[in-house]
C-alpha positions as CSV (number, residue, x, y, z in Angstrom):
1,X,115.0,68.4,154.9
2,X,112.6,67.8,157.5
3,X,111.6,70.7,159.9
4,X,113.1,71.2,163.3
5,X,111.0,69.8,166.2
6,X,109.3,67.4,164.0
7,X,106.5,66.3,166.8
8,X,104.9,64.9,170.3
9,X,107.0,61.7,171.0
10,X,105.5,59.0,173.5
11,X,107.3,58.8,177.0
12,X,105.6,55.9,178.9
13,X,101.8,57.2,179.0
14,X,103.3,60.9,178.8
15,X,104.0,63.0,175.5
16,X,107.2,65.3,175.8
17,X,106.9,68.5,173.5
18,X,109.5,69.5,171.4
19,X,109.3,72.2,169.6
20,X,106.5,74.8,169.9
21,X,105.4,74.4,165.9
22,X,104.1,71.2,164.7
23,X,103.4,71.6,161.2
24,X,100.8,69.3,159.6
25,X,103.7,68.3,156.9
26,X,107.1,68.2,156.3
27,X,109.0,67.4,153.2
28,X,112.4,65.4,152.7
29,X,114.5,65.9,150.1
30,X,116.4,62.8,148.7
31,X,117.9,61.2,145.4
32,X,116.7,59.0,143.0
33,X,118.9,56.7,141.1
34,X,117.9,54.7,138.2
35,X,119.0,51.4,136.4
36,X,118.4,49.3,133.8
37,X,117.8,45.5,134.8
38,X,119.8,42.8,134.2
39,X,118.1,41.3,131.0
40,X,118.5,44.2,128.9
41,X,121.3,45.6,126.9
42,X,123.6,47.5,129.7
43,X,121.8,46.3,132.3
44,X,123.1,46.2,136.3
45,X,123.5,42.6,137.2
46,X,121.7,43.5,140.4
47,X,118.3,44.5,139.0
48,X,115.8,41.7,138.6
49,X,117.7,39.3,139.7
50,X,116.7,36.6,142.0
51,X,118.9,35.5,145.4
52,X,120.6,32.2,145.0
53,X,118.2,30.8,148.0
54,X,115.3,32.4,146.7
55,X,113.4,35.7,147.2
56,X,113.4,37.0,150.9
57,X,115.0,39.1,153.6
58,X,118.9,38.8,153.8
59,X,120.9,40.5,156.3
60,X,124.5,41.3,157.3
61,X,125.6,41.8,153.7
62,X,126.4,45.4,154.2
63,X,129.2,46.7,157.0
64,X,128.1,47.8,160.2
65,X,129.2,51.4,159.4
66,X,129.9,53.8,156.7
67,X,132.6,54.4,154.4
68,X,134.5,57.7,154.3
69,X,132.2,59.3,151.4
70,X,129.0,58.1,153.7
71,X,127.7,55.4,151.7
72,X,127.1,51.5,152.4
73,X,129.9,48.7,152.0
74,X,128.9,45.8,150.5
75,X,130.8,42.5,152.2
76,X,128.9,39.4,150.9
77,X,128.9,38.2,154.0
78,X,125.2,38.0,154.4
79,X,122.9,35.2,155.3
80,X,119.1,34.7,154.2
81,X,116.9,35.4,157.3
82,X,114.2,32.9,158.4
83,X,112.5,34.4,161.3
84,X,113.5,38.3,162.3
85,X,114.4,39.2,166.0
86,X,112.2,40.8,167.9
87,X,112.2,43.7,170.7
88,X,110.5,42.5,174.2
89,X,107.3,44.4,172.8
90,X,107.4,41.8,169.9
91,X,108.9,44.9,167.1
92,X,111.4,43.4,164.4
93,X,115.0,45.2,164.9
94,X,118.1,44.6,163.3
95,X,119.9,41.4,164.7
96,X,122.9,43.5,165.6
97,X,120.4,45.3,167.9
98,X,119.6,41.9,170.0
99,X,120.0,41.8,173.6
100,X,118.9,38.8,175.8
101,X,119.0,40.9,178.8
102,X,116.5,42.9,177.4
103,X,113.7,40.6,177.0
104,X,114.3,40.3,173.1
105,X,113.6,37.1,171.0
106,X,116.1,35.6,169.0
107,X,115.5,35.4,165.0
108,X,117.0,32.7,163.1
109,X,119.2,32.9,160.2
110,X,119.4,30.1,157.0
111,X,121.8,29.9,154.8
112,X,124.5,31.8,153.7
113,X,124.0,34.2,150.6
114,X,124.9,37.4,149.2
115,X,121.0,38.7,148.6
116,X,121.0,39.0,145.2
117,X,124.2,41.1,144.9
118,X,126.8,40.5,142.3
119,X,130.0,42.3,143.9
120,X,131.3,44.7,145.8
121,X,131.9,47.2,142.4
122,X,128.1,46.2,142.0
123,X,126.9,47.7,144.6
124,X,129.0,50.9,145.0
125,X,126.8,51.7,141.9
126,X,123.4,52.0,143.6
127,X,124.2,55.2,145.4
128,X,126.9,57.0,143.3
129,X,126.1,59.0,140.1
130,X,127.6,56.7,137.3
131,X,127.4,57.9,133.7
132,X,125.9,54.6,131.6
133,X,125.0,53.0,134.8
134,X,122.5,55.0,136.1
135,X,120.5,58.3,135.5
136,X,119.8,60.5,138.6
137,X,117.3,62.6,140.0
138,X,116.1,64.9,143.3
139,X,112.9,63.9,145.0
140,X,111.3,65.0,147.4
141,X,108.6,63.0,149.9
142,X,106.4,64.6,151.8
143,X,105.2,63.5,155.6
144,X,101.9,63.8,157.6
145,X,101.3,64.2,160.8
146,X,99.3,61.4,162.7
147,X,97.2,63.7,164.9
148,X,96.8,60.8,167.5
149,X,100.3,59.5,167.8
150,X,102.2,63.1,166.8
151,X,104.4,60.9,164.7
152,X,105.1,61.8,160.8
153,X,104.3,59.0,158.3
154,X,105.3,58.2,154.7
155,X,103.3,56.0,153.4
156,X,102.7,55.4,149.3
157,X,99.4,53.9,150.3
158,X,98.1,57.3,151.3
159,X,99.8,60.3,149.8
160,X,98.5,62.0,146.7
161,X,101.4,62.0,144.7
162,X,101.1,58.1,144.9
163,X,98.4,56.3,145.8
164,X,97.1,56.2,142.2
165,X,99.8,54.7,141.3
166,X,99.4,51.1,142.9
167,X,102.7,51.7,144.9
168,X,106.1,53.9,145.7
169,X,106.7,54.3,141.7
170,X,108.7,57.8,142.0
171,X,110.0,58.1,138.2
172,X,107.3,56.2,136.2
173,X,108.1,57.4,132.6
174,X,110.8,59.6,133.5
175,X,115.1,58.8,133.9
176,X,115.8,55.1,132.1
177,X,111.7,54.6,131.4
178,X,109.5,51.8,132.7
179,X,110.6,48.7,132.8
180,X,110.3,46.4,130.1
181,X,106.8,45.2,129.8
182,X,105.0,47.8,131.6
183,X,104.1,51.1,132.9
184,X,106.0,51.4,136.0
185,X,109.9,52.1,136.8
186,X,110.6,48.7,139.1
187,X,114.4,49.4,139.3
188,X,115.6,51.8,141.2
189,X,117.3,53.5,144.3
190,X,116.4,56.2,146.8
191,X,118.8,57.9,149.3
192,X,118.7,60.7,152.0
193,X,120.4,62.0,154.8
194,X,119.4,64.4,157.7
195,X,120.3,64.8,161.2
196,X,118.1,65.2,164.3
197,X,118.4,65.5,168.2
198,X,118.4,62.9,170.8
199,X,116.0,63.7,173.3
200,X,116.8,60.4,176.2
201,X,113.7,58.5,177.7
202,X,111.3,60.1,174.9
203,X,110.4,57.2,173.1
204,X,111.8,58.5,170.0
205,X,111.8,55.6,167.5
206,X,112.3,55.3,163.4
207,X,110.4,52.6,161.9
208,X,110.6,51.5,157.9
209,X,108.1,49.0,156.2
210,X,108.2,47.9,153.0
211,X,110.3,46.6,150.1
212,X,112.9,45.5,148.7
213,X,116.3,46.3,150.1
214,X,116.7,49.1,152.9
215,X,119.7,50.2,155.2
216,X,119.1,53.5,158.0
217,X,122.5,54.5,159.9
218,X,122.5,55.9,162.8
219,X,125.9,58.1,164.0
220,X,127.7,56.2,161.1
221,X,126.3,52.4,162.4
222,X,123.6,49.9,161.0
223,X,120.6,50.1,162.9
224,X,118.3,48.7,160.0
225,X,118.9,45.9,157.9
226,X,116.3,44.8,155.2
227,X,118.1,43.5,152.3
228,X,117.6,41.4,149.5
229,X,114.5,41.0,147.4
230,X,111.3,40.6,149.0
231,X,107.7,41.2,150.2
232,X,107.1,44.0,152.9
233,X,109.2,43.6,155.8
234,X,109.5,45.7,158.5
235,X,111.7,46.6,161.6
236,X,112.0,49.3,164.0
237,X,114.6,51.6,166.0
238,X,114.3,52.4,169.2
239,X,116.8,55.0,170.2
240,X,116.5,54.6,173.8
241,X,118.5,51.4,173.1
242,X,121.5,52.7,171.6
243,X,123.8,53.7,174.6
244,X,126.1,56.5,173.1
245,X,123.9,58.4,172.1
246,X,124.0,61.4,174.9
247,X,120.8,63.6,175.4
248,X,120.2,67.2,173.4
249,X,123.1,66.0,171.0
250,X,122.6,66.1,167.4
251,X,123.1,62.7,165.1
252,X,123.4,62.1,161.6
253,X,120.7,59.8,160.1
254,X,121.6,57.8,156.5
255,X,118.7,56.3,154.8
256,X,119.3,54.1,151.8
257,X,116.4,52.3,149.2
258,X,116.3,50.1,146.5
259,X,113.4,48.5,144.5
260,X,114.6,45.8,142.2
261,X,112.1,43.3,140.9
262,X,108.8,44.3,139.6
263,X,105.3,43.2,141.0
264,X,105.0,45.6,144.0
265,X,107.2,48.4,145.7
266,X,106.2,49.7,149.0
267,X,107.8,52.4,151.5
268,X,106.1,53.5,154.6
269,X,108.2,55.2,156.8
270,X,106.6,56.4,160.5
271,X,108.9,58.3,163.1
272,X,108.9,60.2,166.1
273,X,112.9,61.7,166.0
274,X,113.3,65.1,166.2
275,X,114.8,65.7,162.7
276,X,116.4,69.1,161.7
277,X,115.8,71.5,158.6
278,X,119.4,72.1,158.5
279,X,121.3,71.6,156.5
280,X,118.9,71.4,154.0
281,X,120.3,69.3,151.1
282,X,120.7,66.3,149.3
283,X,122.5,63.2,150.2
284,X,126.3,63.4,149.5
285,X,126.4,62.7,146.1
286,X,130.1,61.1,143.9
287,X,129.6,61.8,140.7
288,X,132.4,59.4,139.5
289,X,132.4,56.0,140.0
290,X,136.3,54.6,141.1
């Protein structure tokens, strides 16, 4: 997992230090899960496949929190989104994360569709180990340290291990293969979990951009919602915003990926959170599917 004290996070026109090291890198340690898409011979009906109203960003498909094995709940109950809500400094957040009082700009939504998801049983396949379904594997991501900003970034533009490859393409050739037609591995899924410290008024803020579909929990609750298949989207955390989180206390934070239709996948992840070293494993993996 990610060190302790990951870096300098922006107070106002202060920076609050918070740990003495700052390490020029830090590497997170996930899971990898890969599928076969739809139009092949025991293929997942959610791979390659295109939303009912058309590629773009769906949201409120998955429940606001957790189930009890600390994965994502697929409900259905999703709607395409036309234009994304915005924080007062003009950031994309999750809708649940709106608030008028604060100066925020409402998104709108069209209409109502499930993203591209066939089911419920569907989707509990993208982050459990299913033998025939999918074919799993660690990885590991490694973030820099943005000497002007203190904040750690992700981003398959400009690390080694992938910017030769045109994208974030983690298991070219390896697990399932490529997909059909090609030499990269389109259809996939990526999970990790960490926790970090809450440090109040710091500025300490989580931001993904990229595609296709992408959850991050918080304590348990949906404060990122990017699913559905589309180009690079983007939207932010600011933990300052969410209330119950008390200073110095340590969080849980749930990160959950997939890529599932080919032309382009992207991942950039830039944060300033405080994340821990420990414990240092991989997400909670079930290694049957029920």
């Amino acid at each position: 997992m990610l060190a302790a004290g990951l870096l300098l996070a922006l107070s106002g026109s202060s920076q609050t230090t918070y740990a003495q090291a700052q390490p020029t890198s830090l590497t997170l340690k996930g899971t990898v899960r890969d599928f076969i898409e739809r139009t092949m011979p025991n293929g997942h009906p959610d791979f390659e496949r295109k939303p009912a109203n058309g590629f773009g960003h769906y949201a409120g498909n998955v429940a606001d929190t957790l189930d009890a094995d600390g994965k994502p709940v697929f409900t259905g109950n999703g709607r395409k989104v036309i234009t994304q809500w915005l924080e007062s400094n003009g950031k994309p957040i999750c809708p649940a994360l709106y608030d008028e009082s604060k100066g925020d700009t409402e998104g709108q939504w069209g209409p109502l569709d499930p993203g591209g998801i066939d089911s419920q049983a569907s989707f509990r396949q993208w982050f459990r180990n299913v033998p025939g379904v999918n074919v799993t594997a660690p990885l590991e991501i490694t973030f820099q340290r943005d000497p002007s900003t203190g904040n750690y970034v992700f981003d398959d533009r400009l690390s080694p291990d992938y910017a030769g490859k045109g994208g974030f393409f983690p298991i070219n050739d390896q697990l399932f293969g490529n997909s059909p037609g090609g030499n990269k591995n389109f259809h996939f899924t990526f999970e990790l979990d960490t926790t970090f410290t809450f440090h109040a008024n710091a500025g300490q803020v989580f931001t993904f951009r990229g595609d296709d579909d992408v959850w991050v929990f918080v304590d348990g609750k949906m404060m990122i919602d990017i699913g559905g298949v589309h180009a690079t989207t983007e939207q932010t955390i600011d933990l300052d915003r969410l209330t119950w989180l008390v200073d110095g206390q340590t969080y849980s934070l749930h990160f959950f990926f997939a890529e599932r239709h080919r032309t382009q996948s992207n991942f950039r992840i830039e944060t300033s959170l405080d994340l821990h070293a420990d414990p240092a494993k991989i997400p909670n993996v079930v290694h049957l599917y029920d």
